[in-house]
N, CA, C and O of each residue as an XYZ file, in Angstrom:
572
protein
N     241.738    -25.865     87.943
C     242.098    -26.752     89.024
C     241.490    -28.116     88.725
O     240.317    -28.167     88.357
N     242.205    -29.212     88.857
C     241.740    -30.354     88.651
C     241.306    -31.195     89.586
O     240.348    -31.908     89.285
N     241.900    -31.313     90.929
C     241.390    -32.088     92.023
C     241.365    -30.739     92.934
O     241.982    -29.677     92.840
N     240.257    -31.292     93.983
C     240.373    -30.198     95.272
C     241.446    -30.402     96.475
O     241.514    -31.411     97.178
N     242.326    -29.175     96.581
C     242.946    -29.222     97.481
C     242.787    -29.577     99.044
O     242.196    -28.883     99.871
N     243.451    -30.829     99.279
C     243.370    -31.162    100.751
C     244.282    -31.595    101.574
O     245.211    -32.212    101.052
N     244.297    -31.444    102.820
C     245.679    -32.142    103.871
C     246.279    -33.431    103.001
O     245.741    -34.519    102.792
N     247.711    -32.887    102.522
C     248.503    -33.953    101.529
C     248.873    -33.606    100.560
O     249.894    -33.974     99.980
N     247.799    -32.544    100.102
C     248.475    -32.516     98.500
C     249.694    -31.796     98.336
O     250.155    -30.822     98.932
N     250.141    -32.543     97.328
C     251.509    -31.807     96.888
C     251.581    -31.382     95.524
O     251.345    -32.166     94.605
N     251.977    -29.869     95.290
C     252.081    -29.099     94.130
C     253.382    -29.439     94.020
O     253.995    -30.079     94.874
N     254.037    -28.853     92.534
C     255.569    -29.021     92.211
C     254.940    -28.094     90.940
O     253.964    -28.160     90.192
N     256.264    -27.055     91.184
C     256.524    -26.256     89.980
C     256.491    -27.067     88.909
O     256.809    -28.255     88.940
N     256.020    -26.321     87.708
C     256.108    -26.888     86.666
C     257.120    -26.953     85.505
O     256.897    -27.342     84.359
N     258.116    -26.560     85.951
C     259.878    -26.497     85.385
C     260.465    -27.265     86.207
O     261.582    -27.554     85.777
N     260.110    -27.993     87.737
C     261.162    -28.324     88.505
C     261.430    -29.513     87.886
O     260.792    -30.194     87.083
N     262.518    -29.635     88.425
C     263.692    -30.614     88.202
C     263.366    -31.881     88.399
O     264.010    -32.071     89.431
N     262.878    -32.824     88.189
C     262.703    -34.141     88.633
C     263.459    -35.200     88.421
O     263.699    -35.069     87.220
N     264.222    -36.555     88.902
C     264.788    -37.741     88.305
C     263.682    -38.167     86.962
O     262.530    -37.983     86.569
N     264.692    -38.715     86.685
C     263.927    -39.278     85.095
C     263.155    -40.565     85.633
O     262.330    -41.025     84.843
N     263.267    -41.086     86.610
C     262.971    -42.436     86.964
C     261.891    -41.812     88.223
O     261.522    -42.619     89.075
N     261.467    -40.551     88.298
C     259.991    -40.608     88.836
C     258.954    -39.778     87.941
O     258.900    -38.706     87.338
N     258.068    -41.036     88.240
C     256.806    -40.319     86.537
C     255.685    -39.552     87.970
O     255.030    -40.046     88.888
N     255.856    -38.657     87.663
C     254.239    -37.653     88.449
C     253.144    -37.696     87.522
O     253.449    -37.740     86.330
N     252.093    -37.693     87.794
C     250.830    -37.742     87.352
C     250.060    -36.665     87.959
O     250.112    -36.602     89.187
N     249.551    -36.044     87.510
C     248.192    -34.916     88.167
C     247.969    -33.744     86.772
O     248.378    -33.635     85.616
N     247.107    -33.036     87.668
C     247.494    -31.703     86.807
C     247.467    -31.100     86.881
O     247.549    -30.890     88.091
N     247.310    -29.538     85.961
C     247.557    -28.251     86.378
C     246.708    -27.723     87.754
O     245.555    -27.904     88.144
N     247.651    -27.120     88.183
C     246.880    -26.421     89.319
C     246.925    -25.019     89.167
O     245.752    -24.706     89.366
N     247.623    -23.862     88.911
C     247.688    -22.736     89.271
C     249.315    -21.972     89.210
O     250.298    -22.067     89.946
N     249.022    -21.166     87.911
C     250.401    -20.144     87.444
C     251.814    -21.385     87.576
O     252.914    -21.172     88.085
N     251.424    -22.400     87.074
C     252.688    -23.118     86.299
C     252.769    -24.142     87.402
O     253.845    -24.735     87.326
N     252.201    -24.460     88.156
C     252.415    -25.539     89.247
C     251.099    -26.447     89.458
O     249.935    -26.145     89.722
N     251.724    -27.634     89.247
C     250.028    -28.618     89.142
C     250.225    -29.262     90.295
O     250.980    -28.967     91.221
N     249.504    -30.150     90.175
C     249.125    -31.517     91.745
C     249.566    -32.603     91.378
O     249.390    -33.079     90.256
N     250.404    -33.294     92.600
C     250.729    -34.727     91.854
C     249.283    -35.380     92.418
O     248.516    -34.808     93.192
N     249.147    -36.387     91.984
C     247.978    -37.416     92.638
C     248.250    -38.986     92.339
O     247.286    -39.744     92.450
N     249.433    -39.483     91.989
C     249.782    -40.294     91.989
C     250.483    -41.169     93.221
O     250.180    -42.293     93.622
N     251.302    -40.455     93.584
C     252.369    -40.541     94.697
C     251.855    -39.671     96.268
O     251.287    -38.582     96.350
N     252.260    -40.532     97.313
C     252.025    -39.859     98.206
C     253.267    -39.275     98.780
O     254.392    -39.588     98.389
N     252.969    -38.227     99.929
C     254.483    -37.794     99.726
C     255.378    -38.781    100.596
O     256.158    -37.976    101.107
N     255.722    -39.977    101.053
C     256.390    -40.624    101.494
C     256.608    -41.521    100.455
O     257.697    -42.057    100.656
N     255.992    -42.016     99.252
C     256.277    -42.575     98.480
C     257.252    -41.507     97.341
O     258.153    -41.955     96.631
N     256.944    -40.440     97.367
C     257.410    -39.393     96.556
C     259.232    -38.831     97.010
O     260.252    -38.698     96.334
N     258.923    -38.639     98.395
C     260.423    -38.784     98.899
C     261.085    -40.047     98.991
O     262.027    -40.052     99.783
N     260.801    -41.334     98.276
C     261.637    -42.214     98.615
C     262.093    -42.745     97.205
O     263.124    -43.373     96.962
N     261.042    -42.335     96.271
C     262.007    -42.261     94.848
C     262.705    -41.422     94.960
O     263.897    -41.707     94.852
N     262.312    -39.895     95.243
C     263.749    -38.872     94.797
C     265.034    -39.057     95.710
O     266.024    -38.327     95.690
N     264.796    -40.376     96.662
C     266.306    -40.063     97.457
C     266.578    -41.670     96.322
O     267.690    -41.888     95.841
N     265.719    -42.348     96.140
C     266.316    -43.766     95.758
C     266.967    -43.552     94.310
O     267.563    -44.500     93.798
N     266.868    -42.370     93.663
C     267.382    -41.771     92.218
C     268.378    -40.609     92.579
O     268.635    -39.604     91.917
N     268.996    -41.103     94.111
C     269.880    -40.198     94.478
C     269.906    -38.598     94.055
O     270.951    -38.033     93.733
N     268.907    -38.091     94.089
C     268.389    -36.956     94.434
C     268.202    -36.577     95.956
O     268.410    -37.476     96.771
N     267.842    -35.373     96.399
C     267.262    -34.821     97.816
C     266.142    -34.124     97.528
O     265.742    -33.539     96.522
N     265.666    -34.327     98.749
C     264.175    -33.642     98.401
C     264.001    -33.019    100.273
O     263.697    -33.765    101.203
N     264.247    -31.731    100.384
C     264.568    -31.396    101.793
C     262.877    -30.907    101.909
O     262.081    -30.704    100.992
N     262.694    -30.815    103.286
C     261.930    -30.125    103.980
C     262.388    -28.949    104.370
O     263.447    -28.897    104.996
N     261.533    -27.588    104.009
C     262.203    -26.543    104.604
C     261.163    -26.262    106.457
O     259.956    -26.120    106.651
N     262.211    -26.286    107.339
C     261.459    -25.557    108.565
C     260.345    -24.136    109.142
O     260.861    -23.019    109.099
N     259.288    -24.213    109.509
C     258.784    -23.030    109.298
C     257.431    -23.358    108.213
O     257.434    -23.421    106.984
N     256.366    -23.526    109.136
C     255.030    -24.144    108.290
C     254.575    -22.533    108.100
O     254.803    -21.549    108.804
N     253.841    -22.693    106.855
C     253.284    -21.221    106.102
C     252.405    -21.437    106.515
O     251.981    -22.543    106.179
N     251.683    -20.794    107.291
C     250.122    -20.514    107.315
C     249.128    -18.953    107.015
O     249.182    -17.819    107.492
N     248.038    -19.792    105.719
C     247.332    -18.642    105.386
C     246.162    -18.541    105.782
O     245.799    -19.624    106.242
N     245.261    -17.652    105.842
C     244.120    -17.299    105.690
C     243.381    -16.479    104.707
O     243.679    -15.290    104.817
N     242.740    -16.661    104.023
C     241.499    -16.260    103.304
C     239.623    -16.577    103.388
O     238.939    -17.566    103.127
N     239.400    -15.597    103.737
C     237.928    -15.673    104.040
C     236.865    -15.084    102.656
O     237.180    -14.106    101.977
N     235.701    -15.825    102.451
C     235.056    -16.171    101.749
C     234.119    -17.103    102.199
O     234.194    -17.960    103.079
N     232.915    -16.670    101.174
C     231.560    -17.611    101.214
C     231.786    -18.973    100.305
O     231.522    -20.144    100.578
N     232.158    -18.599     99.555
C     232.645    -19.995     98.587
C     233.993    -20.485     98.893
O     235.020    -20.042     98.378
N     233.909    -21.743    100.054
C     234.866    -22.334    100.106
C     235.833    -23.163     99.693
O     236.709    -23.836    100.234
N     235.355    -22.889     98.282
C     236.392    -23.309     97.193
C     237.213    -22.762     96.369
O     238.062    -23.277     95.642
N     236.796    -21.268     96.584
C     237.573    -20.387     96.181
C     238.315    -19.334     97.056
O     238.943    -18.321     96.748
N     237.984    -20.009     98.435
C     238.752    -19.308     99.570
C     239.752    -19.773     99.905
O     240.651    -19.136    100.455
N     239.797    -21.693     99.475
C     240.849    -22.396     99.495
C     242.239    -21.872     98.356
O     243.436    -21.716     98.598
N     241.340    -21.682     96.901
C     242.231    -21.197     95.876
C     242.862    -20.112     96.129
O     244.072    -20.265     95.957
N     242.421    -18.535     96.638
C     242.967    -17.794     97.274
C     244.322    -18.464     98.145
O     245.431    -18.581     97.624
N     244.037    -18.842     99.443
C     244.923    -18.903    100.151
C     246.298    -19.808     99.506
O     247.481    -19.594     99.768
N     245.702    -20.935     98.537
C     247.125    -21.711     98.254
C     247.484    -20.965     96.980
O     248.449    -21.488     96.422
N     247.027    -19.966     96.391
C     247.764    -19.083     95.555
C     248.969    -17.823     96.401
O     249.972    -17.278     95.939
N     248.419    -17.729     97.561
C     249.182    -17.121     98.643
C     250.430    -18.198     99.115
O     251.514    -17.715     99.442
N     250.266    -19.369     99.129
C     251.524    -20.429     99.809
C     252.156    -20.531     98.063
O     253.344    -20.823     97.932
N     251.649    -20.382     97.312
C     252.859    -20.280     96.418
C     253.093    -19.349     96.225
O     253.851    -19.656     95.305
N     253.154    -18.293     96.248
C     253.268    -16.786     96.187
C     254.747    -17.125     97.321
O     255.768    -17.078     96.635
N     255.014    -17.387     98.579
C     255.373    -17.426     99.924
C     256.757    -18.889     99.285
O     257.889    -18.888     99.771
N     256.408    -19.762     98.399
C     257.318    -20.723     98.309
C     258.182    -19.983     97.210
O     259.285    -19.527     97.513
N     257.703    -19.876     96.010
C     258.321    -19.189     94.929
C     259.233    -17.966     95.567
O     260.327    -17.970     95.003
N     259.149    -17.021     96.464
C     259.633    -15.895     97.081
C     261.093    -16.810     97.573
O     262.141    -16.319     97.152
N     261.236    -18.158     98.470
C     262.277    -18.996     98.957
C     262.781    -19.805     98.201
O     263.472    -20.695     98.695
N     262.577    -19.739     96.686
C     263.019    -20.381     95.631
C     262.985    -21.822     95.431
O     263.700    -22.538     94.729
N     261.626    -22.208     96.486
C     261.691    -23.481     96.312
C     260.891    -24.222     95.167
O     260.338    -23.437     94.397
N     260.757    -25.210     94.962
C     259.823    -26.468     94.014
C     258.594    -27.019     94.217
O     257.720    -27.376     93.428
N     258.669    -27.030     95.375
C     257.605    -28.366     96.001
C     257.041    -27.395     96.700
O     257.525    -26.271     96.830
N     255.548    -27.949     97.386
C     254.714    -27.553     98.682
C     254.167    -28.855     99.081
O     253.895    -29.625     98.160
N     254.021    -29.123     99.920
C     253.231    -30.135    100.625
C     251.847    -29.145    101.696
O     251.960    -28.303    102.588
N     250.972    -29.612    101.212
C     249.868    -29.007    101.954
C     249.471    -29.808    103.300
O     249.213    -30.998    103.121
N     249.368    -29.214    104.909
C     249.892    -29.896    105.637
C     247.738    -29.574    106.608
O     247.222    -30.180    107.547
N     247.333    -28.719    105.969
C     245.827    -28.756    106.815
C     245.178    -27.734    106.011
O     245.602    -26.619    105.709
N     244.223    -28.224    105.753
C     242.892    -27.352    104.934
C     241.839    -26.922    106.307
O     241.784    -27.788    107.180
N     241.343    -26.159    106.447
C     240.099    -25.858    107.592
C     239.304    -25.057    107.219
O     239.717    -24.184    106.455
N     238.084    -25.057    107.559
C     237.075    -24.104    107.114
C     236.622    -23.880    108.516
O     236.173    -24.792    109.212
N     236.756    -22.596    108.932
C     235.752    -22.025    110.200
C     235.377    -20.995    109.688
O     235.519    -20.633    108.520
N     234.663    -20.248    110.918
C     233.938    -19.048    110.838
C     234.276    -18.302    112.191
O     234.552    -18.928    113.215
N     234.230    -16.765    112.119
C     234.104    -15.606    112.583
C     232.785    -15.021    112.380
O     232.237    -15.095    111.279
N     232.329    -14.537    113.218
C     230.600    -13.946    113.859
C     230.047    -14.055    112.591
O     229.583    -13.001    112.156
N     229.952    -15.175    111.767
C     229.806    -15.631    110.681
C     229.912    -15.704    109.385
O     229.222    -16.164    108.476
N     231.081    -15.069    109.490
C     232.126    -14.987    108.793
C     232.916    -16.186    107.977
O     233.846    -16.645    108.640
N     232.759    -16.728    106.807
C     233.635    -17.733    106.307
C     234.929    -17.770    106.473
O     235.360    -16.641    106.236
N     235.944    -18.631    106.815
C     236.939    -18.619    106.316
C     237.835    -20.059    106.497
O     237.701    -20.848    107.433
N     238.790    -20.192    105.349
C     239.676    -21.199    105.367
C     241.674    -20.854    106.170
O     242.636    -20.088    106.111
N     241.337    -21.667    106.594
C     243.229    -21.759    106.962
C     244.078    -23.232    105.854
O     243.646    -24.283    105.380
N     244.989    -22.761    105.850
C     245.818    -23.351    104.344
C     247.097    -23.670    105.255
O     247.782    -22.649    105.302
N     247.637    -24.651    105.954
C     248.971    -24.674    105.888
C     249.714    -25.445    105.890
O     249.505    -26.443    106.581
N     251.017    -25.324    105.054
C     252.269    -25.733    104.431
C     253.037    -25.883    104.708
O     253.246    -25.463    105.846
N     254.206    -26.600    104.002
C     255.436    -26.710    104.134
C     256.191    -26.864    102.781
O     255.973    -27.648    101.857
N     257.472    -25.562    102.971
C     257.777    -25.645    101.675
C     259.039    -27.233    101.363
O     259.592    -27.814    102.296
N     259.162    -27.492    100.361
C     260.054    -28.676     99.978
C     261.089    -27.978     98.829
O     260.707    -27.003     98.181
N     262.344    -28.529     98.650
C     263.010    -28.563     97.536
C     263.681    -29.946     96.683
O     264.452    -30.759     97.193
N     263.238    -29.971     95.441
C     264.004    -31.585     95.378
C     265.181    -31.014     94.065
O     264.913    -30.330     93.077
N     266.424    -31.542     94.462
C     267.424    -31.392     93.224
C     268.476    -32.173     93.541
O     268.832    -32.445     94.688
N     268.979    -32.541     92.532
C     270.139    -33.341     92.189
C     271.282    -33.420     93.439
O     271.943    -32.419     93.716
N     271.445    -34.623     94.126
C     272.136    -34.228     95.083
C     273.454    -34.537     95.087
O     273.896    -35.437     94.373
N     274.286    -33.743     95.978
C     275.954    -33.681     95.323
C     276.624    -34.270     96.486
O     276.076    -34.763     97.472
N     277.361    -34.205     96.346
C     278.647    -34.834     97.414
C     278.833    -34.415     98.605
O     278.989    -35.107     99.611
N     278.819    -33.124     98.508
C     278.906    -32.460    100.331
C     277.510    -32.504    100.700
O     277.465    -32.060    101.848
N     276.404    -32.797    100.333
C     275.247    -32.606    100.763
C     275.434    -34.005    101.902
O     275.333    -33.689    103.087
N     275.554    -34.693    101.765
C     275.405    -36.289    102.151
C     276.684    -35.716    103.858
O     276.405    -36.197    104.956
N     277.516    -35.050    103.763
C     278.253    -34.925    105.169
C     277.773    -33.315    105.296
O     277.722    -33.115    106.510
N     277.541    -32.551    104.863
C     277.171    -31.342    105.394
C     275.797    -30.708    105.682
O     275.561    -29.571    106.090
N     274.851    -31.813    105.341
C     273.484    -31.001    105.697
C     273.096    -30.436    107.534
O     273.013    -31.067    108.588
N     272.980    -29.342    107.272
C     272.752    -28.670    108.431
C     271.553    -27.522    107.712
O     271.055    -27.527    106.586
N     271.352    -26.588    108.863
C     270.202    -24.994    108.329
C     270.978    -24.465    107.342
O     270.257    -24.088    106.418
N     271.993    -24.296    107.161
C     272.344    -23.188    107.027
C     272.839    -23.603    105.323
O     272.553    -22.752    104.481
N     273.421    -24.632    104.932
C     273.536    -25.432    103.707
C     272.106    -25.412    103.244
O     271.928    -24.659    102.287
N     270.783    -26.202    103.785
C     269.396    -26.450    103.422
C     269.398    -24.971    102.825
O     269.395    -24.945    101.595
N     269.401    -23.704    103.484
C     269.063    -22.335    103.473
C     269.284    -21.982    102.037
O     268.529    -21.463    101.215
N     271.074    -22.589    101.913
C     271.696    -21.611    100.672
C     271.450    -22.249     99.705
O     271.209    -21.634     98.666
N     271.424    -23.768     99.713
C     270.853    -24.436     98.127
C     269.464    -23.714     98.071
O     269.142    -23.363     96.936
N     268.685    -23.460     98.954
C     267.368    -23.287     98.569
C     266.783    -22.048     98.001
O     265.667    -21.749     97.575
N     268.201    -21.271     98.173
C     267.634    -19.886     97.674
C     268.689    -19.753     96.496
O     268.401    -18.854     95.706
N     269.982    -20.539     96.176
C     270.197    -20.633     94.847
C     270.432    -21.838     94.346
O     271.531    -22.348     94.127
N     269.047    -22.419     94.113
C     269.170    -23.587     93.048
C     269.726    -23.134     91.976
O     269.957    -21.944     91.767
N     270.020    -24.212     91.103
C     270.386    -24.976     89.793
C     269.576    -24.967     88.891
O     269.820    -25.555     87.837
């Protein structure tokens, strides 16, 4: 892991699809998916729509838990669980949306939660047909 995960970060598979005209910077993070740290994600969604790409938000925030004394590896746990949970919906992206560390009768633990993203090449009916149910089916058979 190269930077520590916090409210913001954004992973991206490490095969996904990107415009040629956005450079990501970061690095590996975990089973083929690194961190950007260049781009924030409003700067990040406004190249992939300005390189006429889409980059959707999927509905439905993931939230994990993993408990542990070392809260740095309770964090790694749980966002190995939100990609575990994105990869399953065939998506690309995660945007990490709250890191927390509490405790139970003293008990460690972190909450992790997400939102999954997809970014790919965007086509012609996307631009008059985006609704759930289009978002749904590109997202479970990308390209």
């Amino acid at each position: 892991m190269t930077d520590a995960i916090k409210t913001g970060t954004i992973l991206i598979e490490g095969g996904a699809s990107m415009p040629d005209s956005v450079r990501l910077e970061g690095g590996a993070y975990s089973n083929g998916w690194r961190s950007v740290n260049n781009l924030e994600l409003n700067q990040l969604d406004t190249a992939i729509h300005k390189a006429g790409w889409t980059f959707f938000f999927m509905a439905g925030e993931i939230k994990i838990t993993a408990f542990g004394f070392d809260r740095e590896q309770a964090v790694r746990r749980a966002v190995k669980r939100v990609i575990t949970n994105v990869e399953s919906h065939k998506c690309n992206c995660v945007e990490i949306t709250e890191v927390s560390a509490k405790s139970f009768l003293g008990m460690p633990y972190v909450n992790v939660s997400a939102h999954s993203r997809i970014s790919r090449k965007a086509r012609r009916s996307a631009v008059t047909h985006i609704n759930s149910t289009w978002v749904l089916r590109n997202c479970t058979n990308r390209t």
